[in-house]
C-alpha positions in Angstrom: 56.5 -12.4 14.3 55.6 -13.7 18.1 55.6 -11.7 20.6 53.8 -12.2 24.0 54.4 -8.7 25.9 51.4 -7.2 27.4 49.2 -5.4 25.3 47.8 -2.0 27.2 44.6 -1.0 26.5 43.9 3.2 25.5 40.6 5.5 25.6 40.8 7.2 22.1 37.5 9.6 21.5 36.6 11.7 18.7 35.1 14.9 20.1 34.4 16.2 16.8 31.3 14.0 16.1 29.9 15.4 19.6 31.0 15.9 23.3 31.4 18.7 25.5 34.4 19.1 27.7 32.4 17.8 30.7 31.3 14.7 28.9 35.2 14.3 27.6 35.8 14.7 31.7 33.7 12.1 32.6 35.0 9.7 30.1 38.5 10.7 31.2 38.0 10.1 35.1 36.2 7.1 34.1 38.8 5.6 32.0 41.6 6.7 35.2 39.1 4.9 37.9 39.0 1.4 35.9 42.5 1.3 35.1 43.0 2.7 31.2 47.0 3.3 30.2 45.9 6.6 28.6 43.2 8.8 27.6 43.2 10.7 23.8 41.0 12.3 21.6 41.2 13.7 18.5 42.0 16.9 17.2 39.5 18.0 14.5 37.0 21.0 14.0 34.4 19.7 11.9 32.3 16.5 12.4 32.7 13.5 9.7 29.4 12.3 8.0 25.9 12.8 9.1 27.2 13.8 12.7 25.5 17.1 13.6 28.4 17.7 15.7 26.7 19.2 18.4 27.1 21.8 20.6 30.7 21.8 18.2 33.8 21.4 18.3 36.3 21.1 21.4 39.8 22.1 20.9 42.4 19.3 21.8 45.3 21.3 24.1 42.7 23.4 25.6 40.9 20.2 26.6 43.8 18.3 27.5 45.0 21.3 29.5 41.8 20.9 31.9 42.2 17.3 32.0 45.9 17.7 32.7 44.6 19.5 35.8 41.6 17.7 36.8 42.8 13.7 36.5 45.7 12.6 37.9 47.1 9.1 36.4 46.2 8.6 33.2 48.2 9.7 30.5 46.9 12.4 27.8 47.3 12.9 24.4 46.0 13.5 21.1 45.8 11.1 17.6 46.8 13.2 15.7 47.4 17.3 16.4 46.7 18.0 12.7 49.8 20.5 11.8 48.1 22.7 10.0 46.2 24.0 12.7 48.9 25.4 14.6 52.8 26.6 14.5 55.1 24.7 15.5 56.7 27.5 17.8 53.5 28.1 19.5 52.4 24.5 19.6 55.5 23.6 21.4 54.6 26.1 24.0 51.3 24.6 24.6 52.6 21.0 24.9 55.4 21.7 27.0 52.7 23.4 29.3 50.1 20.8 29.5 52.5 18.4 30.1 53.7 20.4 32.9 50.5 20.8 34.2 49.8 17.2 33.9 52.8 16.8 35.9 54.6 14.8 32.9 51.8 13.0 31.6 51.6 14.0 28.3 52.1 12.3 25.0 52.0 14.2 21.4 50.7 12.8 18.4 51.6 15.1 15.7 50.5 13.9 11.9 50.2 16.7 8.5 46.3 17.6 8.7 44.1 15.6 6.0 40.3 16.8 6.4 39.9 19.6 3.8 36.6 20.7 4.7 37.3 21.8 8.4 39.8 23.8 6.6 37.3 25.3 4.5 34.8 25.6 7.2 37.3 27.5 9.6 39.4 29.7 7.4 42.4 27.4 7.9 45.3 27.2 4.8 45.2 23.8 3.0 48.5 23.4 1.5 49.2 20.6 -1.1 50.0 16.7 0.6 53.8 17.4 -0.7 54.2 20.5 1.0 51.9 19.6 4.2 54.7 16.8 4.8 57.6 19.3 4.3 56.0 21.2 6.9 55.5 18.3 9.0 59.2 17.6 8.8 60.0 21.1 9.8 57.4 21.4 12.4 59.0 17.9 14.4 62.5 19.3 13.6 61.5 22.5 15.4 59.4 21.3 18.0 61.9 18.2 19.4 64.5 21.6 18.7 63.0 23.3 21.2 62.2 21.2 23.7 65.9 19.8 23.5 67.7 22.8 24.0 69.5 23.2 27.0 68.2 25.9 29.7 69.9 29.4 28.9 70.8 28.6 25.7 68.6 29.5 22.5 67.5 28.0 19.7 67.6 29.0 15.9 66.1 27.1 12.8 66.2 28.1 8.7 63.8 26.3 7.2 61.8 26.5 3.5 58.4 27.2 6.2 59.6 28.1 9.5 62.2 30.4 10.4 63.3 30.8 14.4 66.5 32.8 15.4 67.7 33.3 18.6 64.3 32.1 21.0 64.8 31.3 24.1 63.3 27.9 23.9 61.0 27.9 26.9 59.3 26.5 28.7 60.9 23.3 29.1 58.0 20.1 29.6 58.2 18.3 32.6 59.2 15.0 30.9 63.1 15.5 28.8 63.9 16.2 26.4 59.9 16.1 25.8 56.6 14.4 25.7 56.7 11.1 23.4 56.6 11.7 19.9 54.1 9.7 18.1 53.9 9.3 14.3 51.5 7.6 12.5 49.3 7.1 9.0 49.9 4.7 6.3 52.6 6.8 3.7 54.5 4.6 2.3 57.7 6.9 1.9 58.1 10.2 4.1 55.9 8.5 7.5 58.2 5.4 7.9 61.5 8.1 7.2 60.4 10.5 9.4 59.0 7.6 12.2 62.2 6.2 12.6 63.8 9.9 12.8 61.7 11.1 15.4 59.0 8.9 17.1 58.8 7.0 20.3 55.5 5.6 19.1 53.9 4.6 16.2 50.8 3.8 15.5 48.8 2.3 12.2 45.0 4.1 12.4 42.1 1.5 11.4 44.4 -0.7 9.1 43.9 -4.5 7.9 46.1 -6.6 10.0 47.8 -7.4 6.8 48.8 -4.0 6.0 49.9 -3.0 9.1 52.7 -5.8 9.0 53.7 -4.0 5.5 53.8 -0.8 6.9 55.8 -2.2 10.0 58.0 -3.5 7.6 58.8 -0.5 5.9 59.7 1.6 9.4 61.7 -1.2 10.0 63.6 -0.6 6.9 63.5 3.2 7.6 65.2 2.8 11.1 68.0 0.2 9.5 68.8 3.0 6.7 69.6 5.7 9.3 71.2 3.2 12.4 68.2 3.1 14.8 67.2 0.0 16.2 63.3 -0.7 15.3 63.0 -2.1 18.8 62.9 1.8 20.5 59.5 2.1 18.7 56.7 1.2 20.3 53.9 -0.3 18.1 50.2 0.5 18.6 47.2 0.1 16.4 43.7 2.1 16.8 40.5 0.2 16.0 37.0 1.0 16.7 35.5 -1.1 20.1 32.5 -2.8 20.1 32.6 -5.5 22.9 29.3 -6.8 24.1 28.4 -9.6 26.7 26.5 -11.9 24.0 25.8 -11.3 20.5 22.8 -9.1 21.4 24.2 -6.7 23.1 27.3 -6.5 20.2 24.3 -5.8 17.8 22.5 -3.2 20.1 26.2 -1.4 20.6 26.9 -1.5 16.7 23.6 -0.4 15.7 24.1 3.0 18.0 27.1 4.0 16.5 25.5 3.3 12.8 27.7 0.5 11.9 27.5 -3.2 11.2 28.5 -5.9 13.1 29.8 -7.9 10.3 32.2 -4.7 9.2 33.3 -4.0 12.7 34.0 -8.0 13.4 36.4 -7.6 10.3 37.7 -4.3 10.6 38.0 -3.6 14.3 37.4 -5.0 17.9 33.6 -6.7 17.7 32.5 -9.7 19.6 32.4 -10.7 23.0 35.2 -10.1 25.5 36.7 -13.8 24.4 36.6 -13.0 20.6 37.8 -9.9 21.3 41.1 -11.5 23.0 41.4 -13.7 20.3 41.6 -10.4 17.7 43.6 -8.7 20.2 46.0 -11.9 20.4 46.5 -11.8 16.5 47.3 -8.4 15.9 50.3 -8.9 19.1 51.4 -12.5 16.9 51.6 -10.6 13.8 52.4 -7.2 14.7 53.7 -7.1 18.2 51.9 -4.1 18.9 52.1 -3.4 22.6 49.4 -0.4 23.0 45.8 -0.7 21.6 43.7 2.6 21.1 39.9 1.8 21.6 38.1 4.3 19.7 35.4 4.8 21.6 32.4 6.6 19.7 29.3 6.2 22.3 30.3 8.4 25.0 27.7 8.1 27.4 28.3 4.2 27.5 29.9 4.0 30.3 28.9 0.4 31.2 31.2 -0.3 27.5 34.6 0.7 29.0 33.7 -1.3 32.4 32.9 -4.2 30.5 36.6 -4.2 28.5 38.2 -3.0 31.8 37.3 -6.2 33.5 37.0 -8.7 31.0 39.1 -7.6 28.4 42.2 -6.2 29.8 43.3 -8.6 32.6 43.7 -11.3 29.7 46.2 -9.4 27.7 49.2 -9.2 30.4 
């Protein structure tokens, strides 16, 4: 597949590992002043291997709701908001509200929850995968439900999890019906059924090029079965950045985040800023993906995002 529309570049952070909200603020302004599409973070409680994790967690809608009020271009959102945190009702109220606050600048990534020891560690239920994806179907029907009704009228919902009857479906986000949907992971069944159902985005999460055409494939498939056209999708990849100026400074920018240059060359976006275009280039040929999440796990490098700001991104247009 060739396709040669722009390719915008996204700030994706994972909190979880370590960050205050100032540090996510900085990041976030810094990522509006040199010209990012978006800024996202994660939404997990407990940091993933030896990360201490300190000074703990940040929780993603109540960071997004500063940022919402203290940037004012960049889009916000989170990869994913694990549904098993939250209920759908309630979470729809939050959403709708930071988008308003953002002044429509919201986008919600909304996936089934899949880290079983943040769970543990916070006293949160850990249903079964089976019935974490019937709740994830519920909690998109009720949450697009919501949002879509129209002012003075109310909503109801009879589900197997979820019940609603008679709510007045309020407050409305500023963006209508709602914020973009997006779906993502690699199920092979339920994700590409309920993509082409309900998403505006999705988006294939540290993937081999190779799968991520399968699993394009199978959405594809998904939105033919039920008459949508695969085109009203937008495609977008995340994959870890490490860009340096020479193969020095790729090796010193690995080696602070604890991962290998040779991995990260295969598996993400390693290299110089031409390399990098040339990965970036293949993964549009192949996929057509049209947004690109950087994750982005040094924080305090600054000098990073600058670097792919001016080198990287004016080559992908």
């Amino acid at each position: 597949m060739v396709n040669s529309q722009a390719v915008a570049l996204r700030v994706f952070t994972e909190p979880q590992q370590g960050a205050t909200y100032d540090e996510l603020l900085t990041i976030a302004r810094h990522a509006e002043d040199t010209g990012y599409d978006a800024f996202f973070r994660s939404d997990h409680y407990l940091a993933m291997g030896s990360a201490a994790g300190l000074p703990g967690p940040t929780d993603a809608w109540i960071t997004l709701a500063g940022l919402a009020r203290e940037t004012s271009t960049i889009r916000l959102g989170t990869l994913m908001t694990a549904g098993t945190f939250r209920h759908p009702g309630p979470l729809a109220i939050s959403v709708a509200q930071v988008d308003q606050m953002s002044g429509g600048r919201v986008e919600f990534g909304l996936g089934t929850g899949w880290y079983e020891a943040e769970h543990t560690a916070y006293g949160i239920p850990f249903p079964p995968l089976r019935e974490r994806f019937d709740r994830f179907a519920e909690q998109l029907e009720v949450i697009t439900g919501l949002w879509s009704t129209p002012a003075g009228a109310t909503y109801s919902f009879t589900g197997t999890h979820y019940q609603l009857a008679d709510s007045p479906a309020l407050p409305k986000p500023a963006q209508r019906p709602g914020p973009p949907i997006l779906i993502g992971g690699g199920g092979l069944k339920r994700t590409p059924a309920l993509t082409a159902r309900f998403a505006d985005e999705f988006n294939l999460p540290f993937i081999s090029l190779d799968d991520a055409v399968e699993r394009l494939d199978r959405v594809g498939t998904a939105c033919a079965e039920i008459g949508r056209d695969p085109s009203e999708i937008i495609r977008s990849v995340a994959l870890v950045a490490c860009v340096g100026r020479d193969d020095a400074e790729v090796a010193r920018r690995a080696g602070v985040i604890g991962r290998e240059v040779d991995e990260l060359t295969a598996n993400g976006l390693a290299g110089t800023p031409a390399q990098v275009v040339d990965r970036i280039g293949a993964w549009r040929e192949r996929t057509g993906v049209s947004r690109i999440y950087l994750q982005v796990l040094d924080l305090a490098d600054l000098d990073h995002l600058d670097l792919i700001a001016q080198e990287v991104a004016p080559q992908l247009g």
